[in-house]
Every structure is written in C-alpha cells, then in structure tokens.
Wavefront OBJ file of the C-alpha trace (Angstrom):
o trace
v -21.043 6.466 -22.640
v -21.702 7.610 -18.976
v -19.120 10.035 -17.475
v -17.384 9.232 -14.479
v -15.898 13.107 -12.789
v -12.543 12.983 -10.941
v -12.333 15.859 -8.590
v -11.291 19.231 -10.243
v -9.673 20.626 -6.802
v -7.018 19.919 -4.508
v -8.765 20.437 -0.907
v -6.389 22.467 1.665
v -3.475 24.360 1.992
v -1.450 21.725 -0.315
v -2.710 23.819 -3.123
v -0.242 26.478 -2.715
v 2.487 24.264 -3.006
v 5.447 25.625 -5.332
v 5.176 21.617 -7.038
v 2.041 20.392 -7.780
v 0.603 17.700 -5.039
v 1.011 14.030 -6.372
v -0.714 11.280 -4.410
v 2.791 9.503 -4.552
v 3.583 12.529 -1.425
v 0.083 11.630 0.078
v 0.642 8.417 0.526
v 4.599 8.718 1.613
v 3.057 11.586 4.210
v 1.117 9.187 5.801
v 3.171 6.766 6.374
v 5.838 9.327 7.852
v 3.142 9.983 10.035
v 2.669 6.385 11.778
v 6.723 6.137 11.520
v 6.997 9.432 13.512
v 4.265 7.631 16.295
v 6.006 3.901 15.986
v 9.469 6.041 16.942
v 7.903 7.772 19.715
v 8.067 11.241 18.421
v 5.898 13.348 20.122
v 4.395 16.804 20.541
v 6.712 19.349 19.901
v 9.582 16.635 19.312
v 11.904 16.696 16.092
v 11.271 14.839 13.169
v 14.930 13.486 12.101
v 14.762 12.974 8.122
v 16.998 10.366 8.705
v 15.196 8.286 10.540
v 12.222 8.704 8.799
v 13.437 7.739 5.377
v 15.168 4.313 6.991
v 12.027 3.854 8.230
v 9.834 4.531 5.241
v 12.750 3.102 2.972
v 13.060 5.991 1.226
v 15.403 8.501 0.139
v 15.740 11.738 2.204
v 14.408 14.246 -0.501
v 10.684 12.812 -0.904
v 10.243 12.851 2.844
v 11.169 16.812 3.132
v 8.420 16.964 0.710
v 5.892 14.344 2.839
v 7.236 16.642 6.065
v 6.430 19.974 4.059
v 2.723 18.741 2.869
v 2.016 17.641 6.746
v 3.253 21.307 7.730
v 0.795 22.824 5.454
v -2.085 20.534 7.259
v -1.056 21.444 10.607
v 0.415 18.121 11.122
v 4.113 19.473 11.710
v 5.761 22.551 12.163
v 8.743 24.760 10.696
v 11.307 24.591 13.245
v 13.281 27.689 12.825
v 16.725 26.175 13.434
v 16.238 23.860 10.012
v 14.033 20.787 9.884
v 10.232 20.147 11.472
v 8.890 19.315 14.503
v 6.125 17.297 15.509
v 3.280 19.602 16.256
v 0.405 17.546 18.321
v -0.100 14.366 20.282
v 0.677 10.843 18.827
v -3.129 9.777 20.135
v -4.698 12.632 17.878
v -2.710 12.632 14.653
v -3.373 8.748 14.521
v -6.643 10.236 13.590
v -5.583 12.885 11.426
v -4.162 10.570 8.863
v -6.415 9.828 6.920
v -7.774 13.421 6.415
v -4.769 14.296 4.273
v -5.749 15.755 0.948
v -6.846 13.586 -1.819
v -5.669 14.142 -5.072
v -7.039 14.443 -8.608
v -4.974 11.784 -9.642
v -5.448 8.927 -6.699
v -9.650 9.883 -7.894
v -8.663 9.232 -11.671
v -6.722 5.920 -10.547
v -9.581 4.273 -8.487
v -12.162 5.325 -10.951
v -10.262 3.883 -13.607
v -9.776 0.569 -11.330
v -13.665 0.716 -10.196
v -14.647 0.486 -13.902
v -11.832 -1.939 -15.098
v -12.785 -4.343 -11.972
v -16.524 -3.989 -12.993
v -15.497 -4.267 -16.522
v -17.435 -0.922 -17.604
v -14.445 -0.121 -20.091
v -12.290 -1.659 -22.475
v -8.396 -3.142 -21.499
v -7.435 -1.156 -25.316
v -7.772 3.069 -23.786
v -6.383 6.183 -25.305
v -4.964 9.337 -23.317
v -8.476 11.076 -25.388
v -10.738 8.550 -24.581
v -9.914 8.139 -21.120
v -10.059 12.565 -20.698
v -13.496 12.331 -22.380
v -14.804 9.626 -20.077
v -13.699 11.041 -16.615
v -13.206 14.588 -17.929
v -10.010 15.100 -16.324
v -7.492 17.154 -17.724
v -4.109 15.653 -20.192
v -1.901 16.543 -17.413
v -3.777 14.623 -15.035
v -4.632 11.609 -16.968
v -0.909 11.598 -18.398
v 0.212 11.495 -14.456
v -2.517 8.628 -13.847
v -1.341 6.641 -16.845
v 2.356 6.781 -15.573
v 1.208 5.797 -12.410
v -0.706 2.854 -13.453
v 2.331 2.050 -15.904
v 4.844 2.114 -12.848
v 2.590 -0.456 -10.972
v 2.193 -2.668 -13.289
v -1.573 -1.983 -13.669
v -1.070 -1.503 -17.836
v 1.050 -1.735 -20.635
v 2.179 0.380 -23.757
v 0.336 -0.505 -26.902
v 0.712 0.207 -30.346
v -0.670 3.801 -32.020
v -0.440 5.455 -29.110
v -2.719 2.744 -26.842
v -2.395 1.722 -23.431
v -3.367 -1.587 -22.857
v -4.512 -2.647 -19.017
v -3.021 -6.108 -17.553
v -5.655 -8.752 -15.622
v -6.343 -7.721 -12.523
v -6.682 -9.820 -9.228
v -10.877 -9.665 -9.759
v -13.304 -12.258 -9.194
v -13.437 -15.367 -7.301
v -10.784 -17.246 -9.676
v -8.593 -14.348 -9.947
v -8.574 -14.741 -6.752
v -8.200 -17.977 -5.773
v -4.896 -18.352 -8.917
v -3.282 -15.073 -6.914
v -3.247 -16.879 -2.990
v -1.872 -20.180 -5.386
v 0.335 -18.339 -6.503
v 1.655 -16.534 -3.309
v 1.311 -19.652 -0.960
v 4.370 -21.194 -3.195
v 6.309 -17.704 -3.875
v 6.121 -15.493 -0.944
v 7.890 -18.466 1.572
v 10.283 -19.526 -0.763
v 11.361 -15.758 -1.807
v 11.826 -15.844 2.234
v 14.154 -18.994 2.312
v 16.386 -17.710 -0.713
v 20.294 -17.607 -0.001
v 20.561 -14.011 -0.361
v 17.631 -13.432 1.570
v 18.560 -10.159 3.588
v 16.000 -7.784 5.290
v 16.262 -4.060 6.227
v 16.422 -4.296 10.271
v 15.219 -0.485 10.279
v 11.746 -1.484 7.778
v 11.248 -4.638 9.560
v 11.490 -2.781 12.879
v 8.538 0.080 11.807
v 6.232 -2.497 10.554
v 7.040 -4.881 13.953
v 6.097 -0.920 15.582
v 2.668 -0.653 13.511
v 1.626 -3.982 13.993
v 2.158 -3.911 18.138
v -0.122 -0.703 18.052
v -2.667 -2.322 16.010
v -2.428 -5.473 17.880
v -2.840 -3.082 21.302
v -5.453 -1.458 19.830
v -9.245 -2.042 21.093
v -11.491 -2.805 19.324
v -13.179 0.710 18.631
v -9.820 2.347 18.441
v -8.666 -0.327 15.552
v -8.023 1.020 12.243
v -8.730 -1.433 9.440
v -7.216 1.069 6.625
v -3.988 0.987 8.790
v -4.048 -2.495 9.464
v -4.615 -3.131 5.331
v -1.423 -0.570 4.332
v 1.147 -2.356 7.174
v -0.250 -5.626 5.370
v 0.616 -4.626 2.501
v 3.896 -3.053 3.189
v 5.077 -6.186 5.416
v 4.354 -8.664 1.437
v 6.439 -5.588 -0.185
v 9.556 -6.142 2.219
v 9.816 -9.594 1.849
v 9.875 -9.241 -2.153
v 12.439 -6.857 -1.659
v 14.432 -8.558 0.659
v 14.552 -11.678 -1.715
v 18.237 -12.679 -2.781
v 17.126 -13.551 -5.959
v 16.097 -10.745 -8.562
v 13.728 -13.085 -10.552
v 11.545 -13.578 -7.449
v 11.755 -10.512 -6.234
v 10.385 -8.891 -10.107
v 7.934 -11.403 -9.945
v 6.103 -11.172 -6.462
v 6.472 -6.883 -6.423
v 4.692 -7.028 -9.785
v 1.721 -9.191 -8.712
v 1.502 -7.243 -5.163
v 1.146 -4.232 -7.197
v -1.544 -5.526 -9.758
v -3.598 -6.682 -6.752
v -3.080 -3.789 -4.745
v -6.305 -0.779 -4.688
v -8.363 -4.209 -5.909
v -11.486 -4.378 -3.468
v -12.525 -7.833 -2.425
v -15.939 -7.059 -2.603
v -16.786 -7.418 0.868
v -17.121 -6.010 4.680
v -14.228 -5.607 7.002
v -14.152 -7.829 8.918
v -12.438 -6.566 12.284
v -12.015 -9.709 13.793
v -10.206 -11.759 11.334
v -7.743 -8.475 10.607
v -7.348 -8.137 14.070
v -6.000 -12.077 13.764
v -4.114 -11.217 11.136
v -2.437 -8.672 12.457
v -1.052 -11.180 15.040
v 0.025 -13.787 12.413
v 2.160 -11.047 10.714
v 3.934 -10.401 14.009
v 4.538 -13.477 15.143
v 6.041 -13.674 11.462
v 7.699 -10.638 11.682
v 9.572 -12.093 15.344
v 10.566 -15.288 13.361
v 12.566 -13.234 10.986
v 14.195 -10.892 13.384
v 15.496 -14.050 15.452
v 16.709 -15.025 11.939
v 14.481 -18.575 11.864
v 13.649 -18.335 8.380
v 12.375 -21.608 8.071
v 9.848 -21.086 10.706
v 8.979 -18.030 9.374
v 8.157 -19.416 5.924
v 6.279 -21.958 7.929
v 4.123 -19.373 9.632
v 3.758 -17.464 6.434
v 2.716 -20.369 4.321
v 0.137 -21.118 6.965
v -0.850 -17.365 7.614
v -1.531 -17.394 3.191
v -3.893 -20.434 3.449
v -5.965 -19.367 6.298
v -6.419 -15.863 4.510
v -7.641 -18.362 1.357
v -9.908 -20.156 3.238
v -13.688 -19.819 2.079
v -12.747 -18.772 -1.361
v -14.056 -20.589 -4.519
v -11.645 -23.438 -5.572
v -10.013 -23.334 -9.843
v -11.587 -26.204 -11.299
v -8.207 -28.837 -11.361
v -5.834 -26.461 -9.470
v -7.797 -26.250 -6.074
v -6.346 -24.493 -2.432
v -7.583 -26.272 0.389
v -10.175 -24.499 1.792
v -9.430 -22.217 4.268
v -11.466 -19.050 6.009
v -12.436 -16.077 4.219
v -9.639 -13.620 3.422
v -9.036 -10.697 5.114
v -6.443 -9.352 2.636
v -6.940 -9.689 -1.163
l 1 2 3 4 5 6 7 8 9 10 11 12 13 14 15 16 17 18 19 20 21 22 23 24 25 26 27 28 29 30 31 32 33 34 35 36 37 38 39 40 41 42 43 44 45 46 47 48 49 50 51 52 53 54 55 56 57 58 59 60 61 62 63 64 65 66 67 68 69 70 71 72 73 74 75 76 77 78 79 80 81 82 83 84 85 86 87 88 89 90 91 92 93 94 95 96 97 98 99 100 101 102 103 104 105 106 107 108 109 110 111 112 113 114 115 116 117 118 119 120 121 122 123 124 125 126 127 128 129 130 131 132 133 134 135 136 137 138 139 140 141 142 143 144 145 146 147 148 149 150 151 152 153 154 155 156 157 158 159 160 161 162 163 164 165 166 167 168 169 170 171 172 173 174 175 176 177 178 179 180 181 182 183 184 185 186 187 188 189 190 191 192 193 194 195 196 197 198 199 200 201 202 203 204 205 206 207 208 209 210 211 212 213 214 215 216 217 218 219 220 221 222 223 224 225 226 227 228 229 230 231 232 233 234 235 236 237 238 239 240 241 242 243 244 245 246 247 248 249 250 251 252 253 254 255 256 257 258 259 260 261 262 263 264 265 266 267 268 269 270 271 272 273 274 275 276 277 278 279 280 281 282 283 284 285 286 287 288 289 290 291 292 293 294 295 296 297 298 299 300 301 302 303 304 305 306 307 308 309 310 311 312 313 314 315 316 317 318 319 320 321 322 323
C-alpha cells in the first residue's frame, strides 16, 4: 500500500518550545491574531489576556501559550513589565497569519481526511497500521487519533480499533448535511434559553466588517471560511437546549477540514460574508425571529446548485460557498 509522509519537522522557532507545539495552539494563535486587529491593537500596543480569551472564548492559560508561540514568530513581543505587546502593524500581520508553523499532527489529520474523503483507506484503522501508512511516529499518530476522537471524526472500536464516522463527502452527503442544518441551525436560534456571548458575537461582527471592507485583491477566502465557521459554532453553543446544541457542534465538526471539491469562489464568499452580518445585526438587536429568517434563507442559497436526495430534495439554490 502506497505511503503517504507527514512532515518529520516543526518549521521555526516553535521548536524550542519547553511543550511540544500542538496544532490546537496554531490554530488558537491565529485567531488571537485577527482578535488583537478586530480590537484595534496595534504596533507596540498591549495584548490584554483578558480580552483576548472573551474574545476567542477561551480560557486565559491557552492564550499565554497562543501569545508565547506568536512571540517566537516575531508576531509579539515580551514586554518586560509582564504580558506581550503587539509588535508590528495590523495591515502586515493580517498577512502573517497564515505563515504560522504547521504541525506534524494538523499534516497527519488532513492526510488522514484526504484519503478517508477519497476513500483510499478503510473506516476499521489501527494506531500500527495508520504509523506504517503515513510513517509518522506513535506519539504523533496517538495525538492525531485524539484529535480526530475529540471532533467527532471517529470512534473507539473493539481490539484496540478506531473506527472513522461518515463524513460530509459527495454530492448526497452533501445535500442530507444543508437538510439537515436548514431545519436545526434556526430553530437552535429560536430556543428559550437561547443566550449568546456579546463579547464572541462582537469579534466575529469585527472579522466580518473587515472582510466585508476588504477589496477584492486584499480578501482572504481562508479568513472568510474560519469566521464562517466560527459564527455556525456560536450559535450551537448559544442554544438553550443541550440536545441541539450536542447535535449541531457534532455535525459542524464532522464536516469541518472536508473540501468541497471545488474553486473559491470570491464572489459568492464575499456575499456571504454580508448575509452573516446582516445575521449577526439581527441577533445583537435581539430579533431572533428575523434572524432565523435570514439564516434559514442564507442555508438555502449556500445549497443552491447542489444535487437533490432522491425523495428528500432542497430546493435548488446556488452553489455553496461553505460546505
């Protein structure tokens, strides 16, 4: 069977780290990032932990960590009375972003998605089968696995098996997962105890006015794709009800890192963007109804174009720009 490699190095500084890099801190580092920009932190400015973890809903201890990997890329700096400081321009670390490290890990857990999506390998794996296949070492493939456990991507199995869940692949996958969130997502938004962090809400309103500033050429479709995905997150978390809420974060996790096989397509995310913050107002002003309105409506035009389920059909609507 043909070997797929994960990367055997961490690339930059993060290497020295006293704790090993995990792309868990990758990811939370770039989000502190666009936080720290959305807040108006600039060069030179403090970086309040505080503030960041509201915004990043997160405890203060994994953003010291997020704030210590961006120090060792030149992102931030020590400040020498306690804390870190901001240590460039919002305009150029927009574009440093992206160039964070990449972990051995986050190149185990795409592989492994890449060859599940294309159905290369078996649902049934073993910790030794999967190390032989992407020659990666225990450690790393025990990290993946836990990973991929925590969202919701497999399963334990008997004798020591791990056993991967269905995916959000192919045209009827698709088509059964935008059925299935045009009827959950706005009625998670209209339950009772619906109740949404003002301090989250407010960062993703933040991202989405920059993207929705943006030009053209200075539009980031990666950023536009992670505020998408975190604005679906808050709303399952906000639900009153726990049964909704278990249910919608599961299935936004087994469709999340899924490709949908296609282009970006700048315009329609650029559209997209706008639907999610004219959402986004709706909820601040506390019209949930309207918002579930505009979020039903926002769900079927992201459905239209795809293939209809034989019996079970979405009316068509255009071509997604979010799977």
């Amino acid at each position: 069977m043909r070997k797929k490699t994960a990367t055997t190095a961490i690339e930059g500084a993060a290497t020295n780290s006293a704790k090993p890099l995990r792309q868990r801190h990758v990811e939370l580092a770039q989000r502190v990032v666009e936080a720290a920009i959305n807040a108006g932190i600039g060069s030179g400015d403090r970086m309040p932990e505080q503030l960041l973890a509201q915004q990043c809903n997160v405890s203060r201890t994994p953003i010291r960590r997020a704030l210590q990997l961006l120090a060792e890329q030149g992102i931030a700096t020590v400040d020498p009375d306690g804390g870190y400081r901001m240590s460039d321009n919002a305009g150029t670390l927009a574009n440093q972003i992206d160039n964070l490290p990449h972990t051995e890990e986050e190149q185990l857990f795409n592989a492994i998605l890449d060859d599940l999506a294309a159905r290369r390998i078996p649902t049934s794996q073993t910790l030794a089968t999967l190390q032989r296949r992407y020659d990666a070492s225990r450690l790393t493939v025990q990290n993946t696995l836990q990973r991929l456990l925590e969202e919701q991507f497999v399963e334990r199995a008997a004798g020591q098996r791990w056993l991967f869940k269905p995916m959000v692949v192919g045209s009827e996958a698709t088509a059964q997962s935008f059925e299935f969130r045009i009827l959950m997502e706005p009625a998670a938004l209209l339950t009772p105890g619906f109740k949404v962090d003002p301090l989250a809400l407010a960062g993703i309103r933040l991202s989405l006015e920059n993207l929705a500033h943006a030009d053209e050429k200075k539009f980031d479709a990666a950023v536009a794709e992670r505020v998408d995905f975190e604005f679906h997150l808050l709303i399952a978390r906000s639900c009153g009800n726990p049964f909704f809420q278990d249910t919608l974060l599961n299935h936004h996790q087994r469709r999340r890192n899924v490709s949908s096989g296609g282009g970006t397509n700048i315009y329609k995310l650029r559209q997209s963007v706008r639907e999610l913050l004219n959402i986004v107002e709706q909820i601040e002003r506390q019209q949930f109804e309207l918002a579930a309105d505009l979020l039903r409506a926002h769900l079927r035009l992201l459905s239209f174009g795809r293939p209809r389920v034989v019996g079970r059909s979405i009316p068509p609507m255009p071509e997604a720009a979010f799977v």
